[in-house]
Every structure is written in structure tokens, then in C-alpha cells.
C-alpha positions in Angstrom: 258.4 161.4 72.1 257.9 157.6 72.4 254.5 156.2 73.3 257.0 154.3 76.1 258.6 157.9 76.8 255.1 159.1 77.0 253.9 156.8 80.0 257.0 157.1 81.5 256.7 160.9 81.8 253.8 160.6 83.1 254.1 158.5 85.9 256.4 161.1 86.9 254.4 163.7 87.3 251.1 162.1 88.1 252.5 159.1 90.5 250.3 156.2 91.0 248.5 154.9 92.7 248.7 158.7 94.7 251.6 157.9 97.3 251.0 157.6 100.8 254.4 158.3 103.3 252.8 155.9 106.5 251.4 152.2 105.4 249.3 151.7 108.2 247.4 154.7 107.2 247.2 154.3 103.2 246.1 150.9 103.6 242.9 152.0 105.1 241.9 153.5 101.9 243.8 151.2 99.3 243.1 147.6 99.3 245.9 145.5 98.0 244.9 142.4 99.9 243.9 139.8 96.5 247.7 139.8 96.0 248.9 139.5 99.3 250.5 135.2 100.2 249.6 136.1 103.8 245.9 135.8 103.4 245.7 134.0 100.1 248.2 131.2 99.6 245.7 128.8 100.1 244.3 130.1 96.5 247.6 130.4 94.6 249.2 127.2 95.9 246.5 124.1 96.3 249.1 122.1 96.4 250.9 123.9 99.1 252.8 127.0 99.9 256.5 126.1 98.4 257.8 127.6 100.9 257.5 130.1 104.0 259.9 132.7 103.0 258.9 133.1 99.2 260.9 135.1 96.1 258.1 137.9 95.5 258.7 140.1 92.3 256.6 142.5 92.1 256.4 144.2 88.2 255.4 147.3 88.0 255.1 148.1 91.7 254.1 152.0 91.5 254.7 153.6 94.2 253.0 151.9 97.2 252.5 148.0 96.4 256.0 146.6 97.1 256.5 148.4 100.5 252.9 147.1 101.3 253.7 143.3 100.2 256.9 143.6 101.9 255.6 144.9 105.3 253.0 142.7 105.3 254.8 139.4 104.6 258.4 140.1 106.9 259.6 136.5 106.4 259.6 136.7 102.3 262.2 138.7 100.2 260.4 141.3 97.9 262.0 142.8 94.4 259.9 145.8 93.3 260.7 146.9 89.7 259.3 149.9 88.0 260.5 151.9 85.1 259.4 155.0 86.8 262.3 156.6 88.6 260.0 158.7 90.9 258.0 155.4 92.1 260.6 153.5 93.0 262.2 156.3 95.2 259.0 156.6 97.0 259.3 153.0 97.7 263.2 153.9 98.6 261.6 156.1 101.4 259.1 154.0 102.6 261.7 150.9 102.7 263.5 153.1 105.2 260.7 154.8 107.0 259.4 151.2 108.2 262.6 149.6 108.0 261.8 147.1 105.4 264.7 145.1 104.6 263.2 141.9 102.9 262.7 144.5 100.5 264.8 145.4 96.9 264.0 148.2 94.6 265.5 148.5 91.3 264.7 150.7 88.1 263.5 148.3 85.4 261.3 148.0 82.5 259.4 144.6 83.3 260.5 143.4 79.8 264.1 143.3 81.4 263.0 140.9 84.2 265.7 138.0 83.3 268.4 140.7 83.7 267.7 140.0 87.5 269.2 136.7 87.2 266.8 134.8 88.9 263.0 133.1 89.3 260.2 133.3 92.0 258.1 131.6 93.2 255.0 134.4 93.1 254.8 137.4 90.7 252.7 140.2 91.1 251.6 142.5 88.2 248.8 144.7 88.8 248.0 146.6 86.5 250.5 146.8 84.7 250.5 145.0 81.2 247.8 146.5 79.6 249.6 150.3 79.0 251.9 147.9 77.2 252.4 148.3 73.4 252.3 144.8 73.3 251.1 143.1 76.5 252.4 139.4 75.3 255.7 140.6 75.4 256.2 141.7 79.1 253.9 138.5 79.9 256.3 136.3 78.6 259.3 138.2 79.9 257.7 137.4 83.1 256.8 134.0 82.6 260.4 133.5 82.0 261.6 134.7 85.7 258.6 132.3 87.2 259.9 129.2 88.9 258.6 126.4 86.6 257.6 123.4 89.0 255.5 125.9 91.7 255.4 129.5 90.8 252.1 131.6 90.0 251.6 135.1 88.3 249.0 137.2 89.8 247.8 139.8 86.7 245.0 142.3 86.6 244.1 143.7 83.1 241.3 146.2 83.2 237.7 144.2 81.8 236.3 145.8 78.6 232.9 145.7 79.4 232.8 146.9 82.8 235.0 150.2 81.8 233.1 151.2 78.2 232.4 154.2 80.4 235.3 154.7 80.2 236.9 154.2 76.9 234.3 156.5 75.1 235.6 159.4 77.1 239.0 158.2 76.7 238.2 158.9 72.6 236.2 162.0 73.6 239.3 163.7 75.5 242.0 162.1 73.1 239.7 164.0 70.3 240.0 167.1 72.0 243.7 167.4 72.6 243.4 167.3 76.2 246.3 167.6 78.2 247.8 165.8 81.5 247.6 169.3 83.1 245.8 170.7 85.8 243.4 172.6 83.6 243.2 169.1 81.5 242.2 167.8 84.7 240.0 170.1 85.5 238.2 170.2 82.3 237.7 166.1 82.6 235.7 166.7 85.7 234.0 169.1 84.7 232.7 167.4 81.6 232.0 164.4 83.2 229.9 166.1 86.1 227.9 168.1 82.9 226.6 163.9 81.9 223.4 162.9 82.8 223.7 160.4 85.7 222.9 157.5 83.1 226.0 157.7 80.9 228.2 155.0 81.3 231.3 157.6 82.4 229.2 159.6 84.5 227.9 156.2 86.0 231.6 154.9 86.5 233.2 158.1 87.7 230.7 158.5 90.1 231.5 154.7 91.7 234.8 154.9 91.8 236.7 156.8 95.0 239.9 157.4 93.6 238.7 160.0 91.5 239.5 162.2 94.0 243.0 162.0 93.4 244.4 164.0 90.6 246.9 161.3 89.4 243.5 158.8 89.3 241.8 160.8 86.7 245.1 160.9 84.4 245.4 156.7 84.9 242.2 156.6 84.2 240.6 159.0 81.5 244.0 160.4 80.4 246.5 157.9 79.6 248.7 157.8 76.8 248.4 153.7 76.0 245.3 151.2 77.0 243.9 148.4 76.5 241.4 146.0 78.2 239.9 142.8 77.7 237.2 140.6 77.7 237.5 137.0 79.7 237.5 135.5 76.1 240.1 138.0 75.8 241.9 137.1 79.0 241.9 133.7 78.2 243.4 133.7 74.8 246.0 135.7 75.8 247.0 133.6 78.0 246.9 130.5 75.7 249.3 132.1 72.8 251.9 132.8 75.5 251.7 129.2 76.2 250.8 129.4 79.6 248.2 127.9 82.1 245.2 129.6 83.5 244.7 128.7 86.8 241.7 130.3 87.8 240.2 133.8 88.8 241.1 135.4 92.4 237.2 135.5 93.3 235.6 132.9 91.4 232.6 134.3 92.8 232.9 137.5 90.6 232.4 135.2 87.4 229.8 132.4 88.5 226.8 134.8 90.1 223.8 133.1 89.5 225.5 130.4 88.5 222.9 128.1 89.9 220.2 129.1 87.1 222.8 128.0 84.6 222.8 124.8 83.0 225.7 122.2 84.9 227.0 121.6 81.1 227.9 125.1 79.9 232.0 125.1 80.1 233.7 127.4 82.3 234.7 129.5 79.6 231.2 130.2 78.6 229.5 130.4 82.0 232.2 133.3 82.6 231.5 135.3 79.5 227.8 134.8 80.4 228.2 136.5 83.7 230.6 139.5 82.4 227.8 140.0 79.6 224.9 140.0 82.0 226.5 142.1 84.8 228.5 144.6 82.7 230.4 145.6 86.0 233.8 143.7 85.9 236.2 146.1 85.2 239.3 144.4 86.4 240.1 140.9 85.4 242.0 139.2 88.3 243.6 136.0 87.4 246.5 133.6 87.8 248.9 131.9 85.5 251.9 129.5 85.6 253.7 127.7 83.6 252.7 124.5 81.6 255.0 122.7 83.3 253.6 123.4 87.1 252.7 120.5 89.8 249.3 118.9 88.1 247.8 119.3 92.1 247.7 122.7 91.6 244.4 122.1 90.1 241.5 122.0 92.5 238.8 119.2 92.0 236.1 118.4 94.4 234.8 115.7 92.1 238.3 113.4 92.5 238.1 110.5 94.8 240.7 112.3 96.8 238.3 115.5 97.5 238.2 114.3 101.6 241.8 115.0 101.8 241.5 118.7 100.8 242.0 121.3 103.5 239.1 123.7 103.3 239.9 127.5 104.1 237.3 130.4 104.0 238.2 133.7 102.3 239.5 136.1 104.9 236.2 138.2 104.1 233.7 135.7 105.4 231.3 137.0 108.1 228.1 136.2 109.5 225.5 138.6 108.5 225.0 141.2 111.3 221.5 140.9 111.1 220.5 137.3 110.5 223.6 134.7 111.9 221.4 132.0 109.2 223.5 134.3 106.2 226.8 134.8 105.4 228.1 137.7 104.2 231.4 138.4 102.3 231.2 142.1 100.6 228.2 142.7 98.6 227.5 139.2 98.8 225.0 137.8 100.8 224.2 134.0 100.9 221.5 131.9 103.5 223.6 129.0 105.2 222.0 125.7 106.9 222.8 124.9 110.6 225.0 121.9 109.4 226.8 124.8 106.9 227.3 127.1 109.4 228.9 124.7 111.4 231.2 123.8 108.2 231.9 127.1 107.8 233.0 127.7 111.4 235.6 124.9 111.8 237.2 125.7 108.1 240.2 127.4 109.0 242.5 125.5 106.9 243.9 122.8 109.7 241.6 120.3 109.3 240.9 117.8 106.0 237.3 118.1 105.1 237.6 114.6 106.4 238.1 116.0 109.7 236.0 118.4 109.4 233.0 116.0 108.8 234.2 114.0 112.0 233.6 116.9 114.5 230.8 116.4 117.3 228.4 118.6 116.3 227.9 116.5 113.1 227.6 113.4 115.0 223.7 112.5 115.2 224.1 112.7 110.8 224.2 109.3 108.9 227.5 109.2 107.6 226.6 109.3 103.9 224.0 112.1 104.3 227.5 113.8 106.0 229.3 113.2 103.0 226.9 114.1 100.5 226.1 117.3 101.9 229.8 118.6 102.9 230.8 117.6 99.2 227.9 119.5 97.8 228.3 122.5 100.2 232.1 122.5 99.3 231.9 122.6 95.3 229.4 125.4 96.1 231.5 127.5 98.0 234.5 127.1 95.9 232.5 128.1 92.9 231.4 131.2 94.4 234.7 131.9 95.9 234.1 131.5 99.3 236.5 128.9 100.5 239.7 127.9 98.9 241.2 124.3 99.5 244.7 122.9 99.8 246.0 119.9 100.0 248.3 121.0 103.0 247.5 122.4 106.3 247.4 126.5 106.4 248.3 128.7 109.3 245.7 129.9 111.3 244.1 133.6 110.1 241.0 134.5 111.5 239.1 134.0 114.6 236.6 130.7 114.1 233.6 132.5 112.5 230.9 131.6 115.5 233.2 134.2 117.6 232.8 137.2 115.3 230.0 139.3 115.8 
């Protein structure tokens, strides 16, 4: 049996992620939300959204993630392709449980994508690459089906350093002959519970959720073909498939602390300093386009032009419960000014910073002390991932963040 024959029989009988038969309740358990244009086009498209009813390929869709994108964006037209016969008819029953009919499903290896005859303008691959043989092949095949002038890839590839965990069972089990089987399964957990609590797989296994689910512990210790990468990694992959890296989904996950850094150190190298020093990123999240994409794609607060931008805050923003002088957005807990506050609570992606700095409760400021400090506060929060900025308006998404408690 092929190593492709191999993953292929096993996403049969271990579908993932585990299937769910009602959205509504698998998505309160399953977080597909960084991929998804209806909170997030703001970060994929700077320059604007192309377009309200977008071309969506999802590659490697599983069994859940198409229906999900599809039901949760009604006006775009999503094409799910897996090579997995048994996830793509769960997605055939969940197309017609919630009537989805922006929705397509065919039976494809991603490599194939150009047989589909056509480009989009977002791809979604989650996931996905790294059980390839060679993961620069189905990256280009996918880069060939991405519309030139506007279209962005969204890829996850699992992060090295954050699973080592898990790799040295992964050698430990592949060692032993362990089998996808129940009493392979079994024996997985039961080693992994016999680790003291400081091993890096104990420590892992105990963090992660999923590990409940059967088909999770196959995906995960189990598989037949991995691999995982560094950012310097990440990077360079992208660079010998001549493409363009346009940025991390939560810039924040790769510039904590990045205040005690020296202002000089490149991008590159401030982000391999935070993987190194926090050894917890185990999913790279990342977009690429082509070379040839609109230069305004490129977000820069330092351009005489920054006024113009529209500023947005991530979907995730709250004020802390406890102290409304903090914001909080996951684990993440920052102190915010009065005049920040105030930022924060008009950016809703309808106003230019510009406008933004004209509203009434900033009027008693001296202009440039306005300026300075919105330009300063800005860069800050698009470093750490807490706003995203377009030069075109965005739809409203949340509640102003002074009304929720």
C-alpha cells in the first residue's frame, strides 16, 4: 500500500475532524472562525474585499469545514474538495440537512485543483499540506487556481516546536508497530497517561480537548505521513514556490513581548524569537498570494497615507470583566488609556482613523498630540493583532465595545 493509499484509508475509518450531523451544535466545540471572510476580511483583503459573493475553495475540507464556511457566509459559492470519499459524503449530508446550496462537493486530490477549471478569490487549506509527500507540490497546485490580482491562501501547517511532544511519541509508537485500531488507540492513551506530567506528550495531550475523540488521537499520534515546521520553515517554503507571504492570522501569536525587543530586529527574526521563547505554537496560521497581487494589500502605518486606513478590531475584543481600563481578547490581557478605550470603541471598520480621530470625545486634545498618539496606539494594536485595517469601509460586526459587558 501507498503512503497516499495509506492516509487515504485512514481518513476513512477515523474521519476528521470527528463529524458532527447539526452545525449549530458542532461549532460550539470546533472553532473554525480564523478562516471564516465573514469576520475576517478586513485581514485577508487590506485593500478591500473583491467582492461580496466570493469563489471559496476549500482543499482538503474533512468532513465539517466546507458545510461550516458555506453556512456561515450564504452569499459566497463554496467548492469543498477532499480525497476522502467518506468526508465528502458527510458534507453531502450536511449540504442537505441545512439546505446549503452555495455549496459544491467533489472528490479530489488537491494536487488536481486546475481540473476544476477555474480560480478564487480565497482558498482555505487547514491542515492539510503537511501529510503531503511533498507539501510544495499541492501548494503550487493551489496557487495555480488562486485569482492573481486579489486572491489569498489561508494555510495551517502544524509548528515544530510547539508539537515536539508530539513527534517523539509519534517515533515511540511508529517503533512499536502500533496500529490505527482500537487496541492501538487504547494502548496510546494508556502510555501517554503512564508519563510523568512534565514530558512534553503528556504535557500536550493533556492541553488539547480533542483527545477525546478517537479519530484525534490517530491525526495526531498515529498518522501515517507528517511534517511540521518552524516560521523559518514557513517562510522558506513559501519563497521557493515563488509566492508572497502576507502575514500571520494573529500577529499577536508571534510579537508577544515584542516591546522588550529591539525596534531593528526584522520580522523574520523577531518571529523566530517568540516561537523559541514560548515553545507553544503548534499551528502556523498564515496567508499567501501570488507575486503578482494588488501592492495595497500590504498594510503600513508608517506611509503618509496611514489616516486613510479603516481601523477594525478582531471580533474577539472585549473589555476585561473585571477592570473596563483592560482589554481582553483570549488569554491576552492588555491595560488601555481612556483616549484608547475610546479608539477602541468607535473602530468598527466604517470610519478612517481620520474620522475616528475627529470624534467629540477627542475634542479637548491638541490635534498633533491626537495624531501622535492614535498612530502610535494603531501600529501597536496591529502588531499584536488586535485590529486589522483596510483601506475600504467594512460592514458592521459587533456591538460598539462600550455596550458589551
Amino acid at each position: 500500500m501507498s503512503a497516499l493509499d495509506a492516509v487515504e484509508e485512514q481518513y476513512s475509518q477515523y474521519p476528521y475532524p470527528e463529524p458532527g450531523d447539526d452545525l449549530l451544535t458542532w461549532l460550539k466545540s470546533w472553532n473554525y472562525d480564523p478562516y471564516d471572510p465573514s469576520l475576517f476580511s478586513g485581514s485577508y483583503w487590506p485593500e478591500g474585499r473583491p467582492r461580496e459573493e466570493l469563489q471559496i475553495l476549500v482543499a482538503g475540507c474533512g468532513t465539517m469545514q466546507a458545510a461550516v464556511l458555506a453556512f456561515k457566509n450564504p452569499e459566497c459559492k463554496i467548492t469543498g474538495i477532499d480525497f476522502s470519499q467518506t468526508s465528502i459524503a458527510h458534507e453531502e449530508r450536511l449540504r442537505e440537512r441545512h439546505g446549503l446550496k452555495n455549496l459544491k462537493l467533489v472528490r479530489m486530490d488537491l494536487r488536481d485543483a486546475p481540473k476544476l477549471g477555474q480560480s478564487f478569490d480565497l482558498i482555505v487549506s487547514s491542515g492539510v499540506l503537511h501529510h503531503l509527500a511533498d507539501p510544495s507540490e499541492g501548494l503550487r497546485a493551489l496557487a495555480s487556481v488562486l485569482e492573481p490580482r486579489h486572491g489569498v491562501m489561508l494555510v495551517m501547517l502544524y509548528g515544530r516546536i510547539g508539537r515536539i511532544g508530539v513527534y517523539v511519541l509519534q517515533d515511540v509508537f511508529r517503533r512499536l508497530n502500533i496500529p490505527q485500531t482500537a487496541e492501538g488507540i487504547n494502548f496510546v492513551r494508556a502510555t501517554i497517561q503512564s508519563l510523568p506530567p512534565r514530558h512534553p506528550g503528556r504535557w500536550y495531550f493533556d492541553r488539547s480537548p480533542e483527545m477525546t475523540s478517537d479519530a484525534a488521537i490517530v491525526d495526531t499520534y498515529l498518522h501515517k505521513q507528517d511534517t511540521a515546521y518552524s516560521v523559518q520553515d514557513v517562510l522558506d517554503l513559501v519563497a521557493r514556490n515563488q509566492l508572497a507571504f502576507k502575514g500571520w492570522l494573529d500577529n499577536g501569536v508571534y510579537n508577544r513581548n515584542w516591546e522588550s525587543l529591539d525596534e531593528n530586529i526584522a520580522d523574520r527574526d523577531r518571529w523566530s524569537i517568540v516561537e523559541n521563547l514560548d515553545a507553544n505554537i503548534g499551528q502556523h496560521r498564515f496567508m499567501v498570494s501570488r507575486p503578482e497581487r494588488d501592492p495595497r494589500s500590504g498594510v503600513n502605518l508608517d506611509d503618509e497615507r496611514w489616516l486613510d486606513y479603516f481601523p477594525l478590531r478582531h471580533p474577539d475584543l472585549r473589555p476585561s470583566a473585571f477592570d473596563q481600563s483592560k482589554g481582553v481578547r483570549g488569554k491576552i490581557e492588555f491595560i488601555m488609556s481612556p483616549f484608547e478605550r475610546e479608539f477602541l470603541t468607535v473602530a468598527d471598520g466604517t470610519r478612517t482613523i481620520r474620522d475616528v480621530l475627529k470624534q467629540k470625545v477627542f475634542a479637548n486634545m491638541p490635534a498633533n498630540e491626537r495624531f501622535k498618539l492614535g498612530k502610535e496606539f494603531c501600529k501597536q494594536m496591529w502588531r499584536q493583532g488586535h485590529m486589522f485595517f483596510s483601506l475600504a469601509a467594512s460592514k458592521p460586526r459587533r456591538e460598539p465595545l462600550s455596550t458589551i459587558e
